[in-house]
C-alpha positions as CSV (number, residue, x, y, z in Angstrom):
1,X,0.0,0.0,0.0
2,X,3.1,2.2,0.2
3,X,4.9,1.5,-2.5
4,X,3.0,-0.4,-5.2
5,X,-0.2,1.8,-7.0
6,X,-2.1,-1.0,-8.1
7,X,-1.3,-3.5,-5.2
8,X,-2.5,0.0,-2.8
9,X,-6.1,0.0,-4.8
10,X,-6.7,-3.3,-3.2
11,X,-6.0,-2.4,0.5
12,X,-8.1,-0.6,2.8
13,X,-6.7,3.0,2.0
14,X,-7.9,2.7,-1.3
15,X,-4.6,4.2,-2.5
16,X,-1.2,4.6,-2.4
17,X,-0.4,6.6,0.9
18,X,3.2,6.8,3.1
19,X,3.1,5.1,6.0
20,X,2.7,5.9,9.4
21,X,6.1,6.1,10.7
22,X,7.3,8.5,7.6
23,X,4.4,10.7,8.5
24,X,6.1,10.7,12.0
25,X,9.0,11.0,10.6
26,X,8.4,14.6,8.6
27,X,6.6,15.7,11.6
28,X,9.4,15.5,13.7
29,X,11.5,17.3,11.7
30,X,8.9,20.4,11.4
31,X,9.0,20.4,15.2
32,X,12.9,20.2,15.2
33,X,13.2,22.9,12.3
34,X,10.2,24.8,14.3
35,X,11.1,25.0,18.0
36,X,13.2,22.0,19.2
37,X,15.8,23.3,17.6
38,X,16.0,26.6,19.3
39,X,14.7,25.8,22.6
40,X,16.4,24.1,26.1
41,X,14.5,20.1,24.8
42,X,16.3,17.5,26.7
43,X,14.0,15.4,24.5
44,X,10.8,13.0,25.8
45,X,10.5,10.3,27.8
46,X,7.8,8.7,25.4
47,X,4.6,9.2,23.6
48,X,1.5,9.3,25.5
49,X,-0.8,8.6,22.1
50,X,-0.7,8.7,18.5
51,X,-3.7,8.1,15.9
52,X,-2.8,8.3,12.2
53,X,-6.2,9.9,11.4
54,X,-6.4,9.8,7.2
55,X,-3.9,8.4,5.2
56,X,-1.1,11.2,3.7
57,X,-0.9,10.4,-0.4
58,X,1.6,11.6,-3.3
59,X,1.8,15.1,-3.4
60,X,-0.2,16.1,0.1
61,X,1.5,18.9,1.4
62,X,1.8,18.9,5.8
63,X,2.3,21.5,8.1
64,X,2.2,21.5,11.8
65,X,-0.3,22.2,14.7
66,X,1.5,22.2,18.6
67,X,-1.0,23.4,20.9
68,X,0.4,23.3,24.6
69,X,-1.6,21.3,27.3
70,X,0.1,22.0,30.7
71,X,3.4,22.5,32.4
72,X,5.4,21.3,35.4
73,X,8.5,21.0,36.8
74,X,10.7,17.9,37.1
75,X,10.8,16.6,41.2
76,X,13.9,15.2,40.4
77,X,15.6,18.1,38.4
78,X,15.3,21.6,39.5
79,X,16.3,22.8,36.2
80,X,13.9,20.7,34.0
81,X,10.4,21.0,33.5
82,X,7.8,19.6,31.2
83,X,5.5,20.6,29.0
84,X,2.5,18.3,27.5
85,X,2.1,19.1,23.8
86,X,-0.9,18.1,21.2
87,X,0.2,17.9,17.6
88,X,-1.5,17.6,15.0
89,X,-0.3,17.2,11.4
90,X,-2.7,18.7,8.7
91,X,-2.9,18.3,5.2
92,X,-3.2,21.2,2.4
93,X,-7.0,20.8,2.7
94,X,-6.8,21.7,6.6
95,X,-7.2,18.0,7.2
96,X,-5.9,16.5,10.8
97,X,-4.1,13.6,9.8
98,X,-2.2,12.7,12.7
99,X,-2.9,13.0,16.0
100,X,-0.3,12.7,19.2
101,X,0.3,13.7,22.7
102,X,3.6,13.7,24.8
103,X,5.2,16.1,27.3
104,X,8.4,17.0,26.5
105,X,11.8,17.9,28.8
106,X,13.1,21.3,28.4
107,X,15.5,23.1,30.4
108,X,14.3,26.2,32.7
109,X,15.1,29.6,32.9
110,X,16.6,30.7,36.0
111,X,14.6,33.6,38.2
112,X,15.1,37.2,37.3
């Protein structure tokens, strides 16, 4: 369904579309070119969920949606806190598809 048009016609997408992962994939490296990048992220310690929403196809352009959730500081780190993130990938047509959640570790400002 990835890779072969007429073998993807027969398969539940109807279509050729990219997988999963390689939509993960080019989402990540919005987020990095968008804000990881320049920011204090000491990464995540996981995903909390992901739903692949509608399938991305040959030529769909994707753009980014990070909405935060919540914030709080690390109890084992004073300098680390995190921050829960939705994101949501969205076609040219304004379509969500991919949904995930995670709270990511970034590095905190000191006071003043």
């Amino acid at each position: 369904m990835h890779l072969d048009d007429e073998a993807a016609k027969k398969t539940i997408l109807g279509g050729l579309s990219a997988s999963g992962w390689h939509t993960c994939a080019i989402m990540m490296r919005l987020i990095c070119d968008g804000l990881v990048l320049n920011s204090s992220s000491w990464g995540a310690p996981g995903v909390e969920e992901l739903k692949w929403l509608k399938p991305v196809r040959p030529g769909d352009a994707l753009s980014v949606r990070m909405t935060v959730l919540d914030k709080r500081d690390s109890k084992s780190r004073p300098g680390m806190g995190f921050v829960r993130h939705r994101i949501e990938v969205l076609n040219q047509h304004g379509e969500i598809v991919l949904d995930t959640s995670y709270a990511g570790m970034f590095g905190k400002r000191k006071p003043g």
